[in-house]
N, C-alpha and C positions, 0 to 999 in steps of 0.2 A: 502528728495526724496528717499536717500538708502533706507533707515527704510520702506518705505512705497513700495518700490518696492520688499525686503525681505517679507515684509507681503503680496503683491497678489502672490508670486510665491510659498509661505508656503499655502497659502489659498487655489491655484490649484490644488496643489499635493496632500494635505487633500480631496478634493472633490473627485478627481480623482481616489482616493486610493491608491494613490502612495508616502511614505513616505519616504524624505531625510535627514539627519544631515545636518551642514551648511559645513562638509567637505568633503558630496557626498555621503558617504558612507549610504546605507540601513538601517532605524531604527527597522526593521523586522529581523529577522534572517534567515526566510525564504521569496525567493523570486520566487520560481519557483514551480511548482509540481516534483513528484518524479520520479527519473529518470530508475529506478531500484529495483526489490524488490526481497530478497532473498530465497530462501528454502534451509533449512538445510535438505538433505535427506539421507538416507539409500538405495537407490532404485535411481541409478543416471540414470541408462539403461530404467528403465519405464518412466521417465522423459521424457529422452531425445526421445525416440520412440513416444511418445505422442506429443510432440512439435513440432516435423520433419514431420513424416510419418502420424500423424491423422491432426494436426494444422493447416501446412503449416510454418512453423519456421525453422530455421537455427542456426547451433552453430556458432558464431562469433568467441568465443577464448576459451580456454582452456590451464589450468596450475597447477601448484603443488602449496600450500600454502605456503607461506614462511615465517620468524619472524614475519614481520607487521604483515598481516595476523592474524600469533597465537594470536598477541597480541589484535589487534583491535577484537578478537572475544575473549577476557579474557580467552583464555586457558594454560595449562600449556604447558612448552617448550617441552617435549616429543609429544605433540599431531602434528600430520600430514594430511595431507586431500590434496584433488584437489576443485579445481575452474570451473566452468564452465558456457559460460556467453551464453545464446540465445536469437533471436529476432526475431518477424516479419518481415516475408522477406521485405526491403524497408524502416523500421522504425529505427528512431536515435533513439529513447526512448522506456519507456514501456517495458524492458528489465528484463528477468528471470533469476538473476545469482544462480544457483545449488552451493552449499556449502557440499563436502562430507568430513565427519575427519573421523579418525583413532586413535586408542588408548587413547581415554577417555569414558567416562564413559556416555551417554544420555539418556534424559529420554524423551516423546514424548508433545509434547505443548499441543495439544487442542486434543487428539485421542480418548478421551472418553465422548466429551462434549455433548450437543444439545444445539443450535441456540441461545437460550435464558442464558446461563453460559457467565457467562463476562471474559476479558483478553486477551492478545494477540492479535495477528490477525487472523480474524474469516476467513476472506476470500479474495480473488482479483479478480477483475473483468476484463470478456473480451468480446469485440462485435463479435456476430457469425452469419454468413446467413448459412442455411440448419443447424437449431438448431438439430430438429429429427433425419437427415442423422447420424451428429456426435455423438448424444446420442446413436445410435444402439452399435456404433462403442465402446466406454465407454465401455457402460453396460455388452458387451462381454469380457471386460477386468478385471471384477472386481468394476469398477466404481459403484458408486450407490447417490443417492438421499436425502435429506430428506422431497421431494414431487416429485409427477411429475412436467413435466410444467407446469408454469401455464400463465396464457394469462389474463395481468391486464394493468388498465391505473395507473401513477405512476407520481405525476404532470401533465406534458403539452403531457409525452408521453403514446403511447400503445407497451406493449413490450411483448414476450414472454420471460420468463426466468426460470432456471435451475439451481439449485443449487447442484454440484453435487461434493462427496468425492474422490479423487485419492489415488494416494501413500502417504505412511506420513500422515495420516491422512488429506490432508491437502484440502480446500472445494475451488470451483470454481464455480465466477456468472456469467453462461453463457446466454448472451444478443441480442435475436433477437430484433431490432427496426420495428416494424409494421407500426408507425405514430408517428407525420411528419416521411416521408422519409429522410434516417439516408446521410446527405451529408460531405462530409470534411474528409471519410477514405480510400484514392485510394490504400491504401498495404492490404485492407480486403478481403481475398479470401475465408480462411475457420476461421480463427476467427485472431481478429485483437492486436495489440500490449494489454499490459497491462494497464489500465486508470484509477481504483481508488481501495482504499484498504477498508475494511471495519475493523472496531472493536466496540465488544458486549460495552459498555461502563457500570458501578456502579454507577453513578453518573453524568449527561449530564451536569449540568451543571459547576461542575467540570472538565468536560475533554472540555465541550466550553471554559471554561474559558482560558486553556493551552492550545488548538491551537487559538485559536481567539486571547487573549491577549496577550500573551506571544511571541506563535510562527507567530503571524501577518497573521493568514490566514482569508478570507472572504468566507461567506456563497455563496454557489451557489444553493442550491434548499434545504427545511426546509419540515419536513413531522410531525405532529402528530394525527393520528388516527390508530379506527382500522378497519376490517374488515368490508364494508358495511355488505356483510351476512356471514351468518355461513357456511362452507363449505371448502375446499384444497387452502393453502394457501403454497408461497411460501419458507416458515421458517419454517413452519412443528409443526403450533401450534394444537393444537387439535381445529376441526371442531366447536363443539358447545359453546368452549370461546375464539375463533378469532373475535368474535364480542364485546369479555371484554376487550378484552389485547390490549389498543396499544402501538403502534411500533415508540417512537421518534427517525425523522432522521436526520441529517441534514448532509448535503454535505459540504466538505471547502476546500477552493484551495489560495494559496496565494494572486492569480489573478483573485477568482472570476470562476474558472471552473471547468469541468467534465472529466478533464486529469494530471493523478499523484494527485489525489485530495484521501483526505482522507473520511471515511464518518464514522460519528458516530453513534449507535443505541442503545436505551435502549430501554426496554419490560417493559411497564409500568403494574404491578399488575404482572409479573412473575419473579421470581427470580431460581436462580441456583446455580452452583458450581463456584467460582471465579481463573481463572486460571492464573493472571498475575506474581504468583510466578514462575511459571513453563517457563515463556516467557525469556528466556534466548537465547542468536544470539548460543550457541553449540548446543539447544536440536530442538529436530527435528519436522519440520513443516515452516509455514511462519514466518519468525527468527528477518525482518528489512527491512525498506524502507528506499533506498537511496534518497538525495536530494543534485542536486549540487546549490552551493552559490557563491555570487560574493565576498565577505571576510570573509573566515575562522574565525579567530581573534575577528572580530567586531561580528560575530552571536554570537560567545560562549561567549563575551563580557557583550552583551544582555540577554543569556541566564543566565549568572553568578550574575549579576545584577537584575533577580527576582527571584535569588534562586533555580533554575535548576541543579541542580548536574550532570558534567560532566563522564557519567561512563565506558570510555576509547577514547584514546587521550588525543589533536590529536596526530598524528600519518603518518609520510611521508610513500609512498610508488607507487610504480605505477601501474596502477589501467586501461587495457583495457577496451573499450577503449578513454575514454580519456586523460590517458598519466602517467604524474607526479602530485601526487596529495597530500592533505593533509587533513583526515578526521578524527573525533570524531563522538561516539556515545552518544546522551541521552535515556532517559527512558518515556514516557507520564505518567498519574496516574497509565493508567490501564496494564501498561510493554510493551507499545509498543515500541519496539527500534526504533529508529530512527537515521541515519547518517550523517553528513554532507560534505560534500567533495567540497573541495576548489582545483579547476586546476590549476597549477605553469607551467606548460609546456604540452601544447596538445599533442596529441598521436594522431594515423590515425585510426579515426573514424570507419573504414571498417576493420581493422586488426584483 
């Protein structure tokens, strides 16, 4: 009767998509979407001006780097910098923590790419009502494009979207929801927390393989095609072989969703410059996506067990705001860092 009640509660969890060891602990390494995503910047003032005063964001915390710190970003002990963490007024997640150093040496991630060059992280996305209003606002800044809007359906949805470059090179997918009506974001006023990151991917089903197998995430919406017609598109392919080139996408989230979810894209039939050497958490642009875990130990456990190369940690230190923590970073194929951070003792979430 044990035996046979171990196997309907193993059988649930499998349907379910929710997998346990028989000692509780996570057979995934990830269990949540991501909580935070970094930018290593040069430019912390155009940031933070853009966040606050265009956004609608708030600076939560701010601090000076400290050894952990140096170390969890592999730099050498002379290097220095500040931290700086913001968020959508009203939002625990979805969090832009600003990374600026001092006295080493950076070189810029993605500053010379286009949409279709693989590596790193291409971009992050944010939901925005009065798309136009804030583009005036951008484009007077410097901000720019590699299209205009453009107004497509995209799965189940009709969305207007923008892809536009700031400081650091670094690109942002700004997201109006046209249809269904977008329900479930009451801190959305001028654009909403952080929700999924994108990266160009080399090889899809390489990088499926290492988030899906490895790191235990599930597809939340799958795309491959291209362009019904020829004409502006929102990646900035040229008009008359947007109807050559498609766009494999697919969305993954631990759980299945469209929040801290990563999203994968290869340009089928376009190839470019491959940037994931350059994808280091010092050099400047989108650097690493945090994710927090229910055990430390057992992710890197998991990850060490299919041959995942831990490449720094973990690593104690306290980390607003959630408190005392202990994190490691890994690498994906295509250099996306990625961190893991295990809470030991909570912090005041508002601090």
């Amino acid at each position: 009767m044990r035996n046979l009640i171990r196997f309907l509660i193993a059988f649930h969890l499998l349907w379910s998509g929710t997998a346990f060891s028989e000692s509780g602990r996570s057979s995934k390494p990830l269990q949540s979407g991501f909580s935070e995503i970094l930018i290593t910047t040069a430019k912390p003032a155009e940031w933070i001006t853009f966040l606050t005063a265009d956004a609608g964001w708030e600076i939560r915390h701010r601090k000076p780097l400290v050894s952990a710190d140096i170390k969890l970003l592999e730099l050498p002990n002379q290097a220095t910098g500040e931290s700086i963490l913001l968020a959508n007024k009203g939002s625990d997640r979805g969090f832009i923590r600003l990374i600026l150093l001092k006295n080493i040496k950076q070189d810029h991630i993605r500053i010379d790419d286009r949409p279709w060059d693989t590596g790193g992280i291409f971009d992050f996305n944010m939901r925005v009502v009065g798309l136009y209003t804030l583009r005036e606002k951008l484009l007077a800044k410097g901000w720019h494009g590699d299209s205009e809007p453009i107004r497509y359906v995209f799965g189940p949805f009709e969305v207007i979207e923008w892809i536009a470059r700031g400081p650091d090179g670094v690109r942002i997918a700004f997201i109006e929801r046209l249809r269904p009506a977008l329900e479930g974001w009451p801190n959305l006023s001028v654009t909403s927390r952080v929700f999924n990151s994108t990266t160009v991917v080399k090889d899809m089903k390489t990088s499926r393989a290492f988030f899906e197998k490895i790191m235990g995430m599930k597809p939340y919406l799958t795309s491959n095609k291209p362009s019904d017609k020829a004409g502006p598109n929102v990646l900035g392919l040229p008009h008359n072989i947007a109807t050559m080139i498609s766009r494999d996408v697919v969305i993954l989230h631990p759980e299945g969703k469209n929040d801290g979810s990563v999203e994968l894209l290869q340009f089928v039939g376009a190839t470019g410059t491959d940037y994931s050497k350059r994808a280091k958490p010092y050099n400047l642009g989108i650097s690493a996506l945090r994710f927090p875990v229910d055990n430390l130990d057992q992710s890197l456990k998991l990850l060490s067990e299919a041959d995942v190369k831990i490449a720094s940690g973990p690593i104690k230190m306290t980390l607003n705001p959630y408190g005392s923590i202990r994190i490691a970073g890994i690498d994906s194929p295509d250099g996306v860092r990625l961190e893991l951070f295990e809470i030991t003792e909570k912090g005041n979430r508002n601090e």
